[in-house]
ZAVOFI-944243 format. One record per residue: residue in three letters; x, y, z of N, C-alpha, C in turn. Coordinates in pm, 1 decimal, m for minus. Each point is the difference from the previous one (the first is absolute). Example, Ala and Ser with C-alpha at 12.3 -4.5 7.8 and 13.67 -1.06 7.14 Angstrom:
2
[ALA [1319.0 m569.0 780.0] [m89.0 119.0 0.0] [90.0 120.0 0.0]]
[SER [m35.0 105.0 m72.0] [82.0 119.0 6.0] [m77.0 109.0 73.0]]
***
This chain:
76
[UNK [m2124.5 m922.1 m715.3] [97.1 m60.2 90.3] [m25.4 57.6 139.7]]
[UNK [m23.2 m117.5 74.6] [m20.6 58.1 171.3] [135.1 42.7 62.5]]
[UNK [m23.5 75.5 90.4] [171.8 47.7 53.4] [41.3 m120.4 96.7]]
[UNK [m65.4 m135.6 11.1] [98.4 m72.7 82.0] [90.9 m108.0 m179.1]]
[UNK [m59.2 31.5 m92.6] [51.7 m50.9 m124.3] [106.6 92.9 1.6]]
[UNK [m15.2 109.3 m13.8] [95.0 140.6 m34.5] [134.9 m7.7 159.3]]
[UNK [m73.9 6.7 35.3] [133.4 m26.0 159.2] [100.6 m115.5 m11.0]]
[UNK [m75.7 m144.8 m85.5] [134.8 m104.4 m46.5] [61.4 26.1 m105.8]]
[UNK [m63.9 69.6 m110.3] [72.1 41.2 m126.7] [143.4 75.7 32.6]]
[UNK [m41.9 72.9 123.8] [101.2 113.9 6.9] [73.3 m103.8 139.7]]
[UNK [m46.6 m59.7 44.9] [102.2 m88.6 76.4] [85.6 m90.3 m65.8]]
[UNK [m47.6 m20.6 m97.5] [37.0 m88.0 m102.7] [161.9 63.8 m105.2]]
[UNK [m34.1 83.4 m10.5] [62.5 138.9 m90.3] [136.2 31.8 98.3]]
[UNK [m27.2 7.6 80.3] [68.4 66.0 136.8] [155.5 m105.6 87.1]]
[UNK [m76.7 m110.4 m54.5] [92.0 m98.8 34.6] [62.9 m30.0 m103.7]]
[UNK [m31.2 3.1 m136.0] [74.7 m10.3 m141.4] [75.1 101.3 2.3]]
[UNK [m0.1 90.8 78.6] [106.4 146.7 m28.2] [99.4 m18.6 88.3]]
[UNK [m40.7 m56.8 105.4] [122.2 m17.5 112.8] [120.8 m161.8 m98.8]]
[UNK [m107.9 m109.8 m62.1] [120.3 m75.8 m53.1] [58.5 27.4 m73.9]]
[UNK [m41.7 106.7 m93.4] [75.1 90.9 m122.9] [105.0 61.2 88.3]]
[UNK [m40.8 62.0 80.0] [97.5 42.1 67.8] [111.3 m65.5 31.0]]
[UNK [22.0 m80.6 16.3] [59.8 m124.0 113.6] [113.0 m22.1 m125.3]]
[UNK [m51.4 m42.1 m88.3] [32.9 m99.9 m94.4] [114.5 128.9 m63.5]]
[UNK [m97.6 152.0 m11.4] [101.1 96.7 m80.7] [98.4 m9.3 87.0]]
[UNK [83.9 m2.4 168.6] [66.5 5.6 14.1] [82.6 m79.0 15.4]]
[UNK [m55.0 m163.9 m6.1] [87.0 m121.7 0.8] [52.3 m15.9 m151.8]]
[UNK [m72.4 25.9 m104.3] [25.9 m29.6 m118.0] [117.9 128.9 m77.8]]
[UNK [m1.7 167.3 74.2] [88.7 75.8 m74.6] [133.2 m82.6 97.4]]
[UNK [20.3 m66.8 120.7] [120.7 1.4 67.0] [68.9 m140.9 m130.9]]
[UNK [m128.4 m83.8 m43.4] [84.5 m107.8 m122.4] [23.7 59.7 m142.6]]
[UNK [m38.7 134.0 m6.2] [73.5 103.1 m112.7] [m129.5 m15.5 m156.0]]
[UNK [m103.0 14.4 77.1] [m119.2 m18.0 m85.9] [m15.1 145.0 m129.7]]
[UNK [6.9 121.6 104.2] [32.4 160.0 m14.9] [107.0 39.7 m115.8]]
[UNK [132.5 m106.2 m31.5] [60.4 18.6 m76.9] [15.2 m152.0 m87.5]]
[UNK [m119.3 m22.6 m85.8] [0.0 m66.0 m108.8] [67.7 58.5 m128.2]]
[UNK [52.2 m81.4 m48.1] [57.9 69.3 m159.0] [m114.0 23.2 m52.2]]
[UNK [10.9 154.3 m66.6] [m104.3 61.9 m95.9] [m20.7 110.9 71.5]]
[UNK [10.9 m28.6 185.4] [m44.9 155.2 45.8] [140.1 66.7 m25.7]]
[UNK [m89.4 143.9 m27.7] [105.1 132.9 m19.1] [63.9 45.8 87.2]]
[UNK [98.3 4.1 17.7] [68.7 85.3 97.0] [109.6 104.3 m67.1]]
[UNK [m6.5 133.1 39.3] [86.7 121.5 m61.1] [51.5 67.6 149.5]]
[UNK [131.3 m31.4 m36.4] [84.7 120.4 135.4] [47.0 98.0 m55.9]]
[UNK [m11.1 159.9 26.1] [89.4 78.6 m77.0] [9.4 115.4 121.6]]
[UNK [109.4 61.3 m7.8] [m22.2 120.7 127.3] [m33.0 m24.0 77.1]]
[UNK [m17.4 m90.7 83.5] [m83.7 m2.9 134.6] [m157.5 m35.1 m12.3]]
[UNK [m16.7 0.2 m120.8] [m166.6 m52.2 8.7] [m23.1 m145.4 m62.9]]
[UNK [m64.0 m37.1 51.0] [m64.6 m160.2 m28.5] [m102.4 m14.8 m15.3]]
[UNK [m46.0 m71.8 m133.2] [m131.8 1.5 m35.9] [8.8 m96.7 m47.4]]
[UNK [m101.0 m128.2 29.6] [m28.3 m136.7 30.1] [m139.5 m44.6 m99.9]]
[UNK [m40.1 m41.2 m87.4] [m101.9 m66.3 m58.6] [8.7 m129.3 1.5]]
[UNK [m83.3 m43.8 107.3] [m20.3 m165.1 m7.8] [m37.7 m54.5 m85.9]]
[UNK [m53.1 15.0 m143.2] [m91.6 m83.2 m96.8] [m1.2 m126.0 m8.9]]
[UNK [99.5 m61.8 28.0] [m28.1 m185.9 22.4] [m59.0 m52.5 105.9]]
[UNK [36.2 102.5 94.5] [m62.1 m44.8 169.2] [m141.4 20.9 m34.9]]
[UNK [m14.5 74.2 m44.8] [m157.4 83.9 10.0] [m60.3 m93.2 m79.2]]
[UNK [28.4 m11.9 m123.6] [m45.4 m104.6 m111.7] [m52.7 m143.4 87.1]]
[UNK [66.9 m36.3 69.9] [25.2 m113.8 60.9] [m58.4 m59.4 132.1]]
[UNK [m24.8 122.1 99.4] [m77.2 58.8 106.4] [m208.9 13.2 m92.2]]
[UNK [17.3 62.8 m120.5] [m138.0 6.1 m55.9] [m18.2 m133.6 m9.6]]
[UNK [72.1 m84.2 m64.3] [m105.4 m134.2 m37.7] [20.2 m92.6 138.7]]
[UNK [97.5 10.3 68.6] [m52.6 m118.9 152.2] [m109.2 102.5 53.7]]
[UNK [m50.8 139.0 3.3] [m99.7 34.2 93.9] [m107.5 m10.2 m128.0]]
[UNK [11.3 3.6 m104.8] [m112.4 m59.8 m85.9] [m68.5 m141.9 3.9]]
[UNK [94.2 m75.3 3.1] [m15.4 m146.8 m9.3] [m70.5 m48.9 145.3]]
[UNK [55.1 100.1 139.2] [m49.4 m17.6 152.7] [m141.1 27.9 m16.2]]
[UNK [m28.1 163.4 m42.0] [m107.8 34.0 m37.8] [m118.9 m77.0 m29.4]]
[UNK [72.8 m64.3 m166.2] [m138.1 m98.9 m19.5] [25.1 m71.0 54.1]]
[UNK [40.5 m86.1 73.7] [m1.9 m137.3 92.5] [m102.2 40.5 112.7]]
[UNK [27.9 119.6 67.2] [m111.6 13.1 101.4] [m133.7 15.3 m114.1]]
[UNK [m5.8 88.0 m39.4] [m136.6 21.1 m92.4] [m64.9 m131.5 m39.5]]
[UNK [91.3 m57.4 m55.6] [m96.6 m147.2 m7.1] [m51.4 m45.8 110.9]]
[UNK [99.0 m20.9 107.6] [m82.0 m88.0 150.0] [m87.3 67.8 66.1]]
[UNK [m33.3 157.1 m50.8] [m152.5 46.2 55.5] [m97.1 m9.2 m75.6]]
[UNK [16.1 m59.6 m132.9] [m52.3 4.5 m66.1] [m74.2 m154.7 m36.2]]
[UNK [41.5 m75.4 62.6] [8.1 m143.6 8.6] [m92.7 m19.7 172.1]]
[UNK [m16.9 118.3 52.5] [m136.8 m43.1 89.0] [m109.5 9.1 m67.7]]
***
């Protein structure tokens, strides 16, 4: 791989992190963060939070994104 290949990969990469971004903060304000199934425990003053549905759920749309790009480079 030549580094002007390697310079779009990571331009490429770079701009997928900023819409992840985007999206994590438009999507926790529609209450994405508290799906039924995630854990939440209050006791004493401490809070400890396990998302497992978010996360579950977050894996297969960035799985499913994943291969969608993988195919269309793969399809030159």
């Amino acid at each position: 791989m030549d580094l002007s290949t390697l310079g779009r990969v990571l331009l490429v990469i770079g701009i997928l992190l900023a819409v992840v971004g985007l999206l994590a903060m438009f999507l926790g304000k529609l209450g994405l963060g508290r799906l039924p199934g995630d854990i939440l425990i209050k006791r004493d003053g401490t809070t400890i939070y396990v998302p497992i549905v978010t996360m579950l759920l977050l894996s297969v749309i960035l799985s499913l994104l994943l291969n969608f790009i993988l195919w269309l480079f793969r399809g030159r």
